[in-house]
C-alpha positions in Angstrom: 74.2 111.3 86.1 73.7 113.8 82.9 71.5 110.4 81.1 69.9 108.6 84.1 68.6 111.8 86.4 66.4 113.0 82.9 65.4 109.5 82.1 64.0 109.1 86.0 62.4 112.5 85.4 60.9 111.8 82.5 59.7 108.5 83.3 58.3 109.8 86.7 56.4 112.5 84.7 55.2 110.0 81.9 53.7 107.7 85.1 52.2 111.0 86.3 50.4 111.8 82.9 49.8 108.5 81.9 47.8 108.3 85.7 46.2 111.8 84.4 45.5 110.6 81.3 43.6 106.9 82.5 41.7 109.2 84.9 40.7 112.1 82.9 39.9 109.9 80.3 37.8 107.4 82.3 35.6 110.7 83.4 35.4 112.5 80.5 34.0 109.3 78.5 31.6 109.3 81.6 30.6 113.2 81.9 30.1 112.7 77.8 27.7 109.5 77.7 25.8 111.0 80.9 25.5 114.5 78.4 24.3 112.4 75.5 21.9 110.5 77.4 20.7 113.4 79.1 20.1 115.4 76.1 18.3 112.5 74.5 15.9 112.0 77.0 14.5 115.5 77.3 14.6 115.2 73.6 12.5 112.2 73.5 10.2 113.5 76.4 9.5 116.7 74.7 8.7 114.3 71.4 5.9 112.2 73.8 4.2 115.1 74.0 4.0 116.5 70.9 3.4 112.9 69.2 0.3 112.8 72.0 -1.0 115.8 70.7 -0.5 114.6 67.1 -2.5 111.3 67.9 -5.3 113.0 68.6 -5.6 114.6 65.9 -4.8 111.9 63.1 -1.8 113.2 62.0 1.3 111.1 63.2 3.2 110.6 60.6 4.2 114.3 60.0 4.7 114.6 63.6 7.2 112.2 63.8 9.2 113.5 60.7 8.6 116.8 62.1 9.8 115.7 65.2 12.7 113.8 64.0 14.0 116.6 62.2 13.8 118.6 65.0 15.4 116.4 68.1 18.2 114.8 65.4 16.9 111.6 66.5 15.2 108.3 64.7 11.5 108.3 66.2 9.6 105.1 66.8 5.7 104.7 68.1 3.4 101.8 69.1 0.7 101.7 70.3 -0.9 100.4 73.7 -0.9 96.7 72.4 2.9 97.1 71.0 2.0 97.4 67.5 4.5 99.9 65.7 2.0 102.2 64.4 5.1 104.7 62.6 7.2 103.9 59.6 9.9 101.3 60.6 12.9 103.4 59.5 13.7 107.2 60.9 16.0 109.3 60.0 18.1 106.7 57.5 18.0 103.8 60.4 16.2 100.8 60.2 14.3 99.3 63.5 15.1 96.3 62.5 19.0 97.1 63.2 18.2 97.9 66.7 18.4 94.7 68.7 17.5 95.4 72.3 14.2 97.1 70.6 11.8 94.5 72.3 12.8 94.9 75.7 12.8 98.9 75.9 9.2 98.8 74.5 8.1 96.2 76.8 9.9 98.3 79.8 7.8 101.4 78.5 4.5 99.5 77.9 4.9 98.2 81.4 5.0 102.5 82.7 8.6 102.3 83.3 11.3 104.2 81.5 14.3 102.8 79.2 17.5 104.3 78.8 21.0 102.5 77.6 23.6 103.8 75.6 24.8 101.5 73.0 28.1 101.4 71.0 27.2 103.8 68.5 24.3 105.8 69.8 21.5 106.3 72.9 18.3 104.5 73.2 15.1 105.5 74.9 11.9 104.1 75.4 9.0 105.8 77.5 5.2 106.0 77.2 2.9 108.0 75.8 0.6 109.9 77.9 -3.1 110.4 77.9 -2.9 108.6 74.5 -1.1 105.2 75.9 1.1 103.8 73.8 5.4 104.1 73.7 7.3 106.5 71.9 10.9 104.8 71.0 13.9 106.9 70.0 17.5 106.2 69.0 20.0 109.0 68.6 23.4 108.3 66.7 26.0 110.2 68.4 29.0 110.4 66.0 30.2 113.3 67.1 30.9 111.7 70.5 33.4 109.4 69.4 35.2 112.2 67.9 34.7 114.3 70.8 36.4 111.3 73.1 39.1 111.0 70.3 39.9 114.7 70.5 39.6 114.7 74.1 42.3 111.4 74.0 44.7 113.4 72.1 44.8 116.4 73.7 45.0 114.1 77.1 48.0 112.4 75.4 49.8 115.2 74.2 49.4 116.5 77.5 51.3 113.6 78.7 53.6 113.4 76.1 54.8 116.9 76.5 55.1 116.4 80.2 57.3 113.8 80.0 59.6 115.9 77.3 59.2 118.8 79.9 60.3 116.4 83.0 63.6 115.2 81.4 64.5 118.6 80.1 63.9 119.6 83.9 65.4 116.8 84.6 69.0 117.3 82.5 68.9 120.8 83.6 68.8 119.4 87.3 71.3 116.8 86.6 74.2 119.0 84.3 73.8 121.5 87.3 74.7 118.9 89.6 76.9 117.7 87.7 79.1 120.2 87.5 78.9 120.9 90.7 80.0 117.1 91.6 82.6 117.8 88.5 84.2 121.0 90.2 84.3 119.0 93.7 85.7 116.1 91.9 88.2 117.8 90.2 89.4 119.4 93.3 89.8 115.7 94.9 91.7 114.9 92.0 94.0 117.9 92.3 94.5 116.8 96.0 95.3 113.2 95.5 97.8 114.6 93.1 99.6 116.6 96.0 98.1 120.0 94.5 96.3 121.9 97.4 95.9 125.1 95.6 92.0 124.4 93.9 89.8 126.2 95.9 85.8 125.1 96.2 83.4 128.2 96.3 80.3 126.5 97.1 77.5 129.0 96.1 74.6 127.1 97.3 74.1 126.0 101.0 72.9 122.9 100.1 74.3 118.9 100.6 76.6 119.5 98.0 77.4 122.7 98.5 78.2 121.4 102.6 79.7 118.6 100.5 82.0 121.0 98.8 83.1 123.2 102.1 84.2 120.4 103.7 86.5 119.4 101.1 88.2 122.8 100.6 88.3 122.7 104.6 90.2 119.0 104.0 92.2 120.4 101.5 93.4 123.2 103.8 94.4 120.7 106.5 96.4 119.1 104.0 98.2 121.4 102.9 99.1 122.4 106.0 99.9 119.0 107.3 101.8 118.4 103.7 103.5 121.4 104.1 104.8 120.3 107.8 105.7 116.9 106.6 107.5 118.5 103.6 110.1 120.4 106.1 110.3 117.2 108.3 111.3 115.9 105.3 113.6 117.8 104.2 115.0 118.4 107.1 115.6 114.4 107.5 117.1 114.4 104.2 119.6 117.3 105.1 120.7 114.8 108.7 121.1 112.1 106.2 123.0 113.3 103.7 125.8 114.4 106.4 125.7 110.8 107.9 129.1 109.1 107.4 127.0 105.6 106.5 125.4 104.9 103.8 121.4 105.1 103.4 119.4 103.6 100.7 115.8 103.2 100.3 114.1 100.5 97.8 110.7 99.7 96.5 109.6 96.0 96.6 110.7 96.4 92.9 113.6 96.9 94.1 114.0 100.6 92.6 115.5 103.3 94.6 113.8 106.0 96.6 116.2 107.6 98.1 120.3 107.4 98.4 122.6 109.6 100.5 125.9 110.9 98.9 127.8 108.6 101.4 125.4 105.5 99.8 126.4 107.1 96.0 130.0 107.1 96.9 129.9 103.6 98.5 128.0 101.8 95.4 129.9 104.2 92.8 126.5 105.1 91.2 124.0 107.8 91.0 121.4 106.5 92.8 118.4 108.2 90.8 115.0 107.9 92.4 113.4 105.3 90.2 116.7 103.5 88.8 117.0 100.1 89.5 119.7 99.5 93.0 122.9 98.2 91.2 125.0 95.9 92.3 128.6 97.2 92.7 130.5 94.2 94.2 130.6 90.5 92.6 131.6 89.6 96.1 128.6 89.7 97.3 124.7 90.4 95.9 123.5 93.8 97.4 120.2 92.8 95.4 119.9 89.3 96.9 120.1 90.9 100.5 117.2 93.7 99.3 115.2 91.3 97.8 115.3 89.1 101.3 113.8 92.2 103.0 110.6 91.9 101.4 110.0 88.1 100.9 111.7 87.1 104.1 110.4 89.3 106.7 112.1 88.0 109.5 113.6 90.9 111.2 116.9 93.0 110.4 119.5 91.5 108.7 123.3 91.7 108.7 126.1 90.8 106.3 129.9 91.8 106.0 131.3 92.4 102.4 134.7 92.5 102.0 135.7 93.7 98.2 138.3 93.0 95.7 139.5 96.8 95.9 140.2 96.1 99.9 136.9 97.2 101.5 134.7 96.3 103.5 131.3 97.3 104.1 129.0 96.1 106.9 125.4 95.8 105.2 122.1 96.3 107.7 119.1 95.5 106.1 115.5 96.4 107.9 112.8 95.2 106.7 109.3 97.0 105.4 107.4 97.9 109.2 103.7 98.6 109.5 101.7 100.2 106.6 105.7 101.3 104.9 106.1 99.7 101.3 110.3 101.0 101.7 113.3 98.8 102.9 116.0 100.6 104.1 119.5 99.4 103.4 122.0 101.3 105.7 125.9 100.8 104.6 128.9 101.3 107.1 132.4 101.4 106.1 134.1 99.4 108.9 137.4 99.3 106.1 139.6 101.5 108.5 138.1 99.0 111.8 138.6 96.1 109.6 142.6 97.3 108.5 143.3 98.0 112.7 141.8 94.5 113.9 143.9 92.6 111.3 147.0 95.4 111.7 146.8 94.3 115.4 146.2 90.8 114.7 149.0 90.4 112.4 151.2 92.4 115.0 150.8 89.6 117.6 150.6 87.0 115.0 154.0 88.5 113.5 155.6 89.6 116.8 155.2 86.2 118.2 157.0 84.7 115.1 159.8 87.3 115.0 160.7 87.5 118.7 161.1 83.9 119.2 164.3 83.2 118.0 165.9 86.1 119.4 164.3 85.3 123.1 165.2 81.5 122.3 169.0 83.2 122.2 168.8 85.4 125.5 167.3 82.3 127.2 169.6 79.8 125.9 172.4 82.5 127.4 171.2 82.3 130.6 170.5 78.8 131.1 174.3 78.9 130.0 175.6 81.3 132.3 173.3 79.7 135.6 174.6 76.6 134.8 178.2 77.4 135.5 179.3 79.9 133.1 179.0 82.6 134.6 182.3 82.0 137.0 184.3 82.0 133.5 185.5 85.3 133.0 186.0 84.4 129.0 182.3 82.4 128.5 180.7 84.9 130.8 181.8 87.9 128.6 180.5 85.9 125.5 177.2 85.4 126.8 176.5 88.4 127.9 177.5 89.8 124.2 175.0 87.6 123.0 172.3 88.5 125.9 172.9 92.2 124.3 172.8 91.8 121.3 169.8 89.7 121.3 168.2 92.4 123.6 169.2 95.2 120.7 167.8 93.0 117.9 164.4 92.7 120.5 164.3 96.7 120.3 164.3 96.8 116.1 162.2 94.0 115.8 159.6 95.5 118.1 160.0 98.8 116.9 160.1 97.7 113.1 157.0 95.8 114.3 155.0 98.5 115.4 156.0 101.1 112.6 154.7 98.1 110.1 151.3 97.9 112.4 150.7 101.6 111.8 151.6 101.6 108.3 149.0 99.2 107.8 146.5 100.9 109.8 147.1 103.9 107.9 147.6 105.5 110.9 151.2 107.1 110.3 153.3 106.3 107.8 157.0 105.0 108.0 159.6 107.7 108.9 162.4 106.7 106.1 165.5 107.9 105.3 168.6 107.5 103.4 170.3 103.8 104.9 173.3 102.6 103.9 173.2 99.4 103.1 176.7 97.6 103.5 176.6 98.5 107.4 173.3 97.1 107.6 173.5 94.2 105.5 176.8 92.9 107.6 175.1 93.4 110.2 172.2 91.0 109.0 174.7 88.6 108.0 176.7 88.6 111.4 173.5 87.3 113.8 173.2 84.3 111.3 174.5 81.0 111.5 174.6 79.2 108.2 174.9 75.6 108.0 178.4 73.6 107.8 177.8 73.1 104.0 177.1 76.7 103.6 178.9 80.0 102.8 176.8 83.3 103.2 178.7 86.3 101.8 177.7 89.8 100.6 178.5 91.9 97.8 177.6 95.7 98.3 179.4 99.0 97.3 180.3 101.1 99.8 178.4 104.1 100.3 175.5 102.8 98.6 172.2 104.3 100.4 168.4 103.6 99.7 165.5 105.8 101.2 164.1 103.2 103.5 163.0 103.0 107.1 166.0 100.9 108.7 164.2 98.8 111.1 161.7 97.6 108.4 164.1 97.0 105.3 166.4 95.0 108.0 163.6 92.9 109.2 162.6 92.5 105.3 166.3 91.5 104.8 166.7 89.1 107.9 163.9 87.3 107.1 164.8 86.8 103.3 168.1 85.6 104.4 166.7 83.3 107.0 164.3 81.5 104.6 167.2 81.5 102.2 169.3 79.2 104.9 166.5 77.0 105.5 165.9 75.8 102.2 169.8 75.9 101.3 171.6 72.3 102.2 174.5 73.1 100.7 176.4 76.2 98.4 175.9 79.5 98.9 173.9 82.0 100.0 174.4 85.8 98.9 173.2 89.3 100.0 173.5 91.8 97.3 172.4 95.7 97.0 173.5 97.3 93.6 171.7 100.2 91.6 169.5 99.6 88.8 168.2 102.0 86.3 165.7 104.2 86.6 166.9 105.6 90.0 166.4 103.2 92.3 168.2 100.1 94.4 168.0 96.5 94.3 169.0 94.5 97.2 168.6 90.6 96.7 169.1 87.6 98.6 170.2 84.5 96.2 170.7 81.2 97.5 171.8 77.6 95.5 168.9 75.6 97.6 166.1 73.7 96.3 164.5 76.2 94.3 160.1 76.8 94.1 158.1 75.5 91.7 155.9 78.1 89.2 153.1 77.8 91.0 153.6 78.2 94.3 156.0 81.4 93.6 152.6 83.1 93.4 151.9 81.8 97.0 155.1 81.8 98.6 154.5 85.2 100.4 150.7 84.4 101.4 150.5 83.9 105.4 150.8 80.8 107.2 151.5 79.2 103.8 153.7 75.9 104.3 154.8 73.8 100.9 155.0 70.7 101.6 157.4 68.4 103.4 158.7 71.8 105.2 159.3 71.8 108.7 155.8 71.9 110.9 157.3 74.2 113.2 157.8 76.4 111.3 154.4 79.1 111.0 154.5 80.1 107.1 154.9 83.8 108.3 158.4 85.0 107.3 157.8 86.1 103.8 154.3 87.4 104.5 156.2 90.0 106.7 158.5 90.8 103.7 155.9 91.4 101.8 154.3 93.8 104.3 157.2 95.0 104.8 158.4 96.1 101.2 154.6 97.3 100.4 154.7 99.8 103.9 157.8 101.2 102.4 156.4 101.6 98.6 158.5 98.9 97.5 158.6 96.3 95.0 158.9 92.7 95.5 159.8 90.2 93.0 161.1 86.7 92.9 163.2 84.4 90.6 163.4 80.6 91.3 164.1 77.4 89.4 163.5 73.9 90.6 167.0 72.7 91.5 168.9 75.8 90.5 168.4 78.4 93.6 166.1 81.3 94.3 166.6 85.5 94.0 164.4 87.5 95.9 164.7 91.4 95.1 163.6 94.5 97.0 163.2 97.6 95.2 163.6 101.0 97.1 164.1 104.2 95.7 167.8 105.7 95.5 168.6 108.5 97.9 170.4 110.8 95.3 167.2 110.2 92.9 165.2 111.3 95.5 166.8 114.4 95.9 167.3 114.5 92.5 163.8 115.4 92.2 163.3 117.5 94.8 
């Protein structure tokens, strides 16, 4: 604005004084000929006379000298047949020189008058009264062509110094405007920067100055509208910080806006607005799922990550809405839901397994007893031992079973105690029936104890010693306790069976896991329950096998005098 408002000023005031100048100049050339020729002629009438007087009396030649001298101009006379009757040169011109010479004498021989201004001077011609003849005069007018030239100048100068005088109006005009335009601007600026505090003082009443009232009214408006949004803000902040899920919000670059401490505790990073979202689990690409939201578009999406450390998160992903450039990623930890559903899964899974054999006993009892035994004093009494203590081993198995589901559901852990073992592992031994080709004996101190929960180490135990059976043809099959160093017990089950090969030992306690050639009606859930088992009761599990040459299995419990030991 500072270059082009003085150059349109001074153009428009150079148009203006050039349109002066043509004007001025056209009418001052015209008011100076008309002057000139005006002043010639009453020169050259007032020579008529006095050259009529001076032909009367015979002296013309010092009348036109005289009269040249006097009027400044050349002075030519004929007479009434057009003879030239004067000298043919006047005042340093030569008649000859003046070319349209013929036709202002004829004009004035005819009684008219002839007047024309030529390039360099004014001619006349009239006639001579009483006497008759024409009187011709020519007056050089040098000083009119300087006249005009001065006149030009000053005309120009005029113009020029208009035009110098328009653009200085002209920047003045514009560097007031446009610091006006710079103060409003400025103001804008500091408002699309979030700053509301530049006030506009608009000291004219003018466009701008309504210009600049109605931006510090906008900017007041904004503020306070800013200044509600900022609480809603913050107050929406301060809700979502106390959520129990997880909230992060990403950029299309995929850079975070905003995390919740929930979120930062989830991910295990900081979350800093403008960091890149990281991806915390190789299970499953966090990124991949964010990126979705803004190429995808197709609605909210869902996904399940379980993780290698034993969560699992449930991931909803909503996409970008409306005129919002933010995805919002909200993370719920469903690891507690997730433990229950497969605590009580496994709990029917495993009850169903464990609860089978003994219920295939009391059934088997009955059948026995309705078929006849019943009215034998002897069998009836041995049945009915059986029936009850089938029914008692139904009792531990389903309370072992349920202090095993809340132990895994975290949702009380198991009440244990000092057990000794030799009771319990005679017990164990007693509901068995090994094969014909195979001895089970134990070997136990007396008195030994290990802090345990009874139920669960005797399930642990019974099912160690049943898969020990199973896969035992022939020999022997042993239940051991001892103490080892370090405070704590060992109890093992060893068997002279078929052994397990290197690597399935790393699988043998997985669920439903079957080696081959095994029995198909048999569910591959035995050892898993050890091994829940033994890890509910902050055990240790380990196992010992040899192709061909047997297999140990060892549970590791605390001692009970190491135990109090340290307390």
């Amino acid at each position: 604005m500072r270059l082009w408002l003085p150059l349109a000023f001074a153009a428009i005031a150079a148009v203006t004084a050039l349109g002066v100048f043509w004007i001025f100049s056209a009418r001052s050339d015209q008011a100076l000929r008309a002057s000139a020729e005006n002043l010639a002629l009453a020169s050259t009438l007032d020579a008529a006379d006095a050259i009529s007087v001076a032909i009367q009396h015979g002296h013309l030649d010092s009348a036109v000298d005289s009269m040249a001298n006097k009027t400044r101009l050349a002075v030519f006379v004929y007479d009434e047949s057009g003879g030239l009757i004067s000298p043919d040169h006047s005042r340093q011109i030569q008649l000859s020189n003046i070319v349209p010479r013929y036709r202002a004498v004829a004009t004035a021989r005819a009684g008219g008058r002839y007047q024309s201004t030529l390039d360099k001077g004014t001619l006349i011609a009239v006639p001579v009264e009483r006497v008759g003849g024409v009187i011709l005069t020519y007056a050089p007018r040098p000083e009119l062509e300087g006249t005009l030239g001065i006149v030009h100048r000053q005309i120009f100068q005029a113009a020029l110094f208009s035009s110098l005088a328009g653009g200085l109006a002209g920047l003045i005009v514009a560097m007031l405007i446009a610091h006006r335009l710079r103060r409003i601007a400025t103001a804008a600026d500091a408002i699309e920067g979030g700053s509301f505090d530049t006030r506009l003082h608009p000291w004219l009443r003018d466009e701008l100055g309504g210009l600049a009232a109605t931006i510090d009214r906008m900017r007041l408006r904004l503020r306070e509208t800013f200044g509600r949004l900022e609480v809603e803000r913050d107050r929406l902040r301060r809700l979502l910080e106390r959520l129990h899920d997880g909230v992060i919000a990403v950029d299309e670059d995929l850079r975070v806006e905003f995390g919740n401490t929930a979120a930062r505790r989830m991910v295990r990073a900081k979350l800093r607005e403008g960091e890149e979202l990281p991806e915390p689990w190789a299970e499953s690409s966090l990124r991949g799922l964010a990126t979705q939201l803004f190429t995808q578009r197709t609605g909210v999406l869902q996904e399940t990550i379980s993780t290698a450390s034993g969560r699992v998160y449930a991931v909803v992903g909503i996409p970008p809405r409306g005129r919002a450039k933010s995805a919002v990623l909200v993370l719920t930890d469903i690891s507690e839901r997730e433990r229950r559903e497969r605590a009580e899964r496994d709990f029917v899974t495993n009850a169903a397994h464990e609860l089978r054999t003994p219920l295939a006993t009391i059934t088997g009892a009955v059948h026995v007893l309705q078929a006849g035994a019943k009215d034998e004093p002897e069998e009836r009494d041995r049945f009915l031992g059986h029936i009850e203590r089938e029914a008692g081993r139904l009792g531990r198995l389903t309370n072992a079973l349920l202090v095993l589901a809340r132990a895994q559901t975290q949702a009380e852990t198991p009440n244990v105690a000092g057990v000794e073992l030799q009771p319990l592992l005679e017990s164990i031994v007693a509901d068995v029936q090994p094969p014909e080709a195979v001895v089970i004996g134990i070997d136990c101190p007396a008195g030994l104890e290990a802090l345990a929960e009874r139920d669960l180490l005797e399930q642990a135990v019974s099912n160690l010693v049943a898969n020990a059976l199973q896969n035992t043809e022939r020999g022997r099959v042993e239940v051991a306790a001892r103490e080892v160093p370090g405070g704590s017990v060992a109890v093992e089950v060893r068997d002279t069976g078929r052994g397990i090969a290197p690597e399935r030992q790393e699988r043998i306690f997985d669920r439903f896991y079957r080696p081959g050639g095994r029995d198909p009606r048999r569910f591959g859930l035995g050892l898993s329950i050890v091994r829940q088992a033994v890890a509910a009761l902050d055990g240790r599990l380990e196992i010992e096998s040899a192709v061909g040459r047997g297999t140990t299995v060892r549970i590791t419990l605390p001692a009970v005098q190491a135990v109090e030991a340290v307390a």
